[in-house]
C-alpha positions in Angstrom: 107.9 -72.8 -137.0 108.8 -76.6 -138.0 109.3 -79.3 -135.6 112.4 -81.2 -136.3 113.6 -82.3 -133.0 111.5 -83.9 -129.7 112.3 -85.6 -126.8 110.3 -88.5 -125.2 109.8 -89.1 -121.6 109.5 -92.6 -121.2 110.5 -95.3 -124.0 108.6 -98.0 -123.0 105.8 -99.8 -124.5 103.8 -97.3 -126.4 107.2 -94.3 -126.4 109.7 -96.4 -128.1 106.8 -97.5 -130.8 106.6 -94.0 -130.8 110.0 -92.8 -131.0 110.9 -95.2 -134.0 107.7 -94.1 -136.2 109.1 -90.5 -135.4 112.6 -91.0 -136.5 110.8 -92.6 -139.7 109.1 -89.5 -140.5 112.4 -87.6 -140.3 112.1 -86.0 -136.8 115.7 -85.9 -134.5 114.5 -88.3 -131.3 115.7 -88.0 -128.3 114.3 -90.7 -125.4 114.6 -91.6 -121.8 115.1 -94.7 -119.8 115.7 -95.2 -116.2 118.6 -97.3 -116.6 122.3 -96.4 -118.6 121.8 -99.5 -120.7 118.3 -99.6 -121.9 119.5 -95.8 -122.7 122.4 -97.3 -124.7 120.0 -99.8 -126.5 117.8 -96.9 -128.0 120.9 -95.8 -130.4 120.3 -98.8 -132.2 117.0 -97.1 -133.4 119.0 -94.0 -134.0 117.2 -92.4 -131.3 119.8 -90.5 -129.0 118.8 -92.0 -125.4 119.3 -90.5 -121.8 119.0 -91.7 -118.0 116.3 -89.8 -116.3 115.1 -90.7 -112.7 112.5 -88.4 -111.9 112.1 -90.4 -108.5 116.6 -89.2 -108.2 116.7 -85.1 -108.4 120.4 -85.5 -108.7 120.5 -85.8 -112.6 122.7 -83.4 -114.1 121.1 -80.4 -115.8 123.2 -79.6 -118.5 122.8 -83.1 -119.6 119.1 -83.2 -119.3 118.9 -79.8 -120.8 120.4 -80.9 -124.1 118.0 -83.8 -124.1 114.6 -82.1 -123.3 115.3 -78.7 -124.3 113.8 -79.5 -128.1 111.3 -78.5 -130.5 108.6 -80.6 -129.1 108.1 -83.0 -125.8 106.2 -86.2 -125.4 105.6 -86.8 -121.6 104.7 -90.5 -121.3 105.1 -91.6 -117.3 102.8 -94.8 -116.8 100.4 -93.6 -113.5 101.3 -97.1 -111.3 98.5 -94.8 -109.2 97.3 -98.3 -107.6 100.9 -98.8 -106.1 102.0 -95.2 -105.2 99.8 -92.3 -106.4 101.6 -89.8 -104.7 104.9 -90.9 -105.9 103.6 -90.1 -109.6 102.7 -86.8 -108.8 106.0 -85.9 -107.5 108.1 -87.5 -110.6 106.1 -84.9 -112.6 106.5 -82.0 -110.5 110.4 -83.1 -111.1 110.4 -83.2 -114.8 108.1 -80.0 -114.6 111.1 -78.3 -113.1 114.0 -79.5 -115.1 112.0 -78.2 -118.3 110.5 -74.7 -116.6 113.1 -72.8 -118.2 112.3 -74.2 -122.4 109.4 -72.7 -124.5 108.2 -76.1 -126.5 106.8 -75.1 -129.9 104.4 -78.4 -128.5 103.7 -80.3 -125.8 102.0 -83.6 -125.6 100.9 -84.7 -122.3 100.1 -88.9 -122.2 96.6 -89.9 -120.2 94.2 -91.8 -120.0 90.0 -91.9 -119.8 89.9 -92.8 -116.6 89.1 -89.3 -115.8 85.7 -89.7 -116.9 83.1 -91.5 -114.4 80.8 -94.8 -115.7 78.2 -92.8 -116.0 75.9 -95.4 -118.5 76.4 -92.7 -121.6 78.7 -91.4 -124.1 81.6 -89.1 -122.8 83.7 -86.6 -124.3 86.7 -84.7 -123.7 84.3 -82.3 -121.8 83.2 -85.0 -119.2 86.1 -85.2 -117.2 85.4 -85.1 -113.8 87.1 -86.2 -110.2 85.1 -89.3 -109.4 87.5 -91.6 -107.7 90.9 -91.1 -105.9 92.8 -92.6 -108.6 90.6 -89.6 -111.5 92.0 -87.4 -108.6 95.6 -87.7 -109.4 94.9 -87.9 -113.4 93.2 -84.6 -113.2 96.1 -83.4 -110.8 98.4 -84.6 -112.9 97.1 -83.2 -116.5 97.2 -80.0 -114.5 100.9 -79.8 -114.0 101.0 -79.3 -117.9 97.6 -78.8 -119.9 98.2 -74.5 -118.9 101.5 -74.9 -120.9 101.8 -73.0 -124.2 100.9 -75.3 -126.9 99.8 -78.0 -124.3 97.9 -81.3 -125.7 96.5 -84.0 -123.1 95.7 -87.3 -125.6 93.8 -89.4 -123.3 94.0 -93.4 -124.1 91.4 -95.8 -123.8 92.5 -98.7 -122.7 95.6 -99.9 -124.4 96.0 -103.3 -126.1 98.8 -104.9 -129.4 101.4 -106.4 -128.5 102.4 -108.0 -125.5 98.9 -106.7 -124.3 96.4 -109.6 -126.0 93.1 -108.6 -124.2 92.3 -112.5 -124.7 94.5 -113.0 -121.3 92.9 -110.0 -119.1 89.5 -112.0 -118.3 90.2 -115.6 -118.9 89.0 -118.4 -116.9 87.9 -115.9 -114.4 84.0 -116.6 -113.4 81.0 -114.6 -112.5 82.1 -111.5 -113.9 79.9 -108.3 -113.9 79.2 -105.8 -116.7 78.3 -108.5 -119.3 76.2 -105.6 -121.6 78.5 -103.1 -120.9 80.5 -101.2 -123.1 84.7 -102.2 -124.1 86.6 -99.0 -124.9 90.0 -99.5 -126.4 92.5 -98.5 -128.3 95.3 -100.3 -130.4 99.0 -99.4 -129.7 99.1 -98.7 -133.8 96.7 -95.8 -133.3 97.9 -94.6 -130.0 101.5 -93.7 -132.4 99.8 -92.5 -135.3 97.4 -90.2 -133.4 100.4 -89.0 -131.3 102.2 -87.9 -134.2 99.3 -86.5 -136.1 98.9 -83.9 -133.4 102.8 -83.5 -133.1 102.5 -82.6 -137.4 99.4 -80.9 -137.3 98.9 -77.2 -136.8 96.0 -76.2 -135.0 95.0 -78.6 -132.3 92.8 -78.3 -129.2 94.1 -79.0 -125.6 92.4 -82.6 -125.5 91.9 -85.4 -127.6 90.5 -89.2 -126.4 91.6 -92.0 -128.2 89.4 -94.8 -128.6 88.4 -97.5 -131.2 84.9 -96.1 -132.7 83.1 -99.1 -132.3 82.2 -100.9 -128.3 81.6 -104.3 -128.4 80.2 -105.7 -125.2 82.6 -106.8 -122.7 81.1 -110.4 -123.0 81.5 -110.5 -126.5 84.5 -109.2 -126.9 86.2 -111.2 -123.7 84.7 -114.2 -124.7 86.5 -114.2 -128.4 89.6 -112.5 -127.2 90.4 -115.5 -124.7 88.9 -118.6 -127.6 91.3 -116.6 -130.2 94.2 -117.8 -127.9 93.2 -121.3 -126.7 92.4 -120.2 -123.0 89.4 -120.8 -120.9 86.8 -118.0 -121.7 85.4 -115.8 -119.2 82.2 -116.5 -117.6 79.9 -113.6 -117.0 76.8 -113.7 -114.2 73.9 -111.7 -114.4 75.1 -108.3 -111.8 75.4 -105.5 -113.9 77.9 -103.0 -114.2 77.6 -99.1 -114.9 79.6 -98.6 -118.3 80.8 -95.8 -120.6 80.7 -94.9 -123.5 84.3 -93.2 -124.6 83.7 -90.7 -127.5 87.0 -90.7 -129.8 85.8 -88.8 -132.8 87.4 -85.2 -132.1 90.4 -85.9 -133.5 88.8 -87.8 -136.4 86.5 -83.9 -136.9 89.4 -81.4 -136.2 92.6 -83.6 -137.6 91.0 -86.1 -140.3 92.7 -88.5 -137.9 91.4 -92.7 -139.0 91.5 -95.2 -136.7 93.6 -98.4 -138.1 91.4 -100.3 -135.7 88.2 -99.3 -135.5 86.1 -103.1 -134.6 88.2 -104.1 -131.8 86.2 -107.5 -132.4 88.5 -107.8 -135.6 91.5 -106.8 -134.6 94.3 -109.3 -135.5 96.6 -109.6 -132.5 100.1 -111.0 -132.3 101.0 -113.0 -129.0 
């Protein structure tokens, strides 16, 4: 069956990106917000927006139900584990029961790598493991959805275009760790067009990372980030960090997927 129509949870930095590529290709969008205003605002992108609240389980059903209840769902709740991990868990559980009743022809669940430990070698989708608390709730929380019917975790690497210059995220900071050690990132451009590769494509296994093929040093990489916007550059000591290696070929292999941004060393980033 065709997918014309999906609903976003969670038009934010990557979703609304998201949302207005998919309304280019011709899909119906539909997309949440937490607020009646920033709802409002997405109709200016034609995409049809909707107050949800996961952390409020008064929302009105028949309401949500015409919103989520589509072809295809992209779930796409930022963790905030740092600041209230359980909190994250339960917003889930909510929107798990307000869609319990729909059969999605597919459903894309929004993670991220840190599921896999810095273990000093390459991991794929395989290596997931529970090594901290905050891989805990990741794994807890692909769980609520990855035994869904046509069920796809897409796992970012860390996330950088706009508004997100990596050139801020070290500088002027001294005697930093991990100089050797591996960056894994992914551009916000590829983040959308993977995402709606797998929404097009037919066959497609449960997991797929997402990650820029090629891992600068964290050194090199810091250092040119932060001189490519005027600030202080980072200053690295000699401790040693344990680093990883995030494999994001398999969707490259099983989708012919291509990275946009495959050197993050020349990626051209707007302030």
């Amino acid at each position: 069956m065709k997918i014309n129509t999906v609903s976003i949870v969670g038009c934010g930095w990557f979703g609304l990106p998201l949302a207005k590529e998919l309304v280019n290709q011709g899909f119906v969008v539909s997309g949440s917000k937490r607020s009646a205003t920033d709802a409002l605002a997405l109709e200016l992108d034609n995409i049809s927006g909707f107050v949800l609240d996961l952390n409020n389980t008064s929302d009105n059903q028949a309401h949500l139900n015409a919103k989520l209840h589509t072809d295809a769902i992209i779930i796409n709740i930022p963790p905030s584990i740092r600041k209230s991990p359980g909190a994250y868990i339960r917003r889930l559980e909510q929107l798990k029961r307000l869609i319990a009743a729909h059969q999605y022809q597919k459903l894309i669940f929004i993670s991220t790598t840190g599921v896999y430990p810095s273990c000093g070698k390459l991991v794929a989708e395989q290596d997931a493991q529970a090594h901290s608390e905050a891989s805990e709730v990741l794994l807890q929380a692909e769980s609520l959805f990855n035994q869904a019917s046509n069920a796809c975790v897409i796992r970012f690497a860390g996330l950088v275009g706009p508004a997100r210059h990596p050139g801020r995220f070290l500088a002027g900071k001294t005697e930093l760790a991990g100089a050797d050690s591996p960056v894994n990132i992914v551009h916000l451009d590829d983040c959308v067009a993977a995402v709606a590769c797998v929404l097009s494509s037919d066959k497609v296994s449960d997991t797929y990372n997402l990650c820029a093929p090629d891992h600068p040093t964290r050194k090199e990489f810091y250092t040119k980030m932060a001189r490519s916007l005027s600030l202080v550059e980072p200053e690295f000591g000699d401790t040693g960090q344990a680093g990883k290696v995030i494999d994001g070929s398999k969707i490259s292999t099983e989708l012919g997927f291509e990275y946009q941004h495959q050197d993050p060393m020349k990626i051209s980033f707007t302030r």
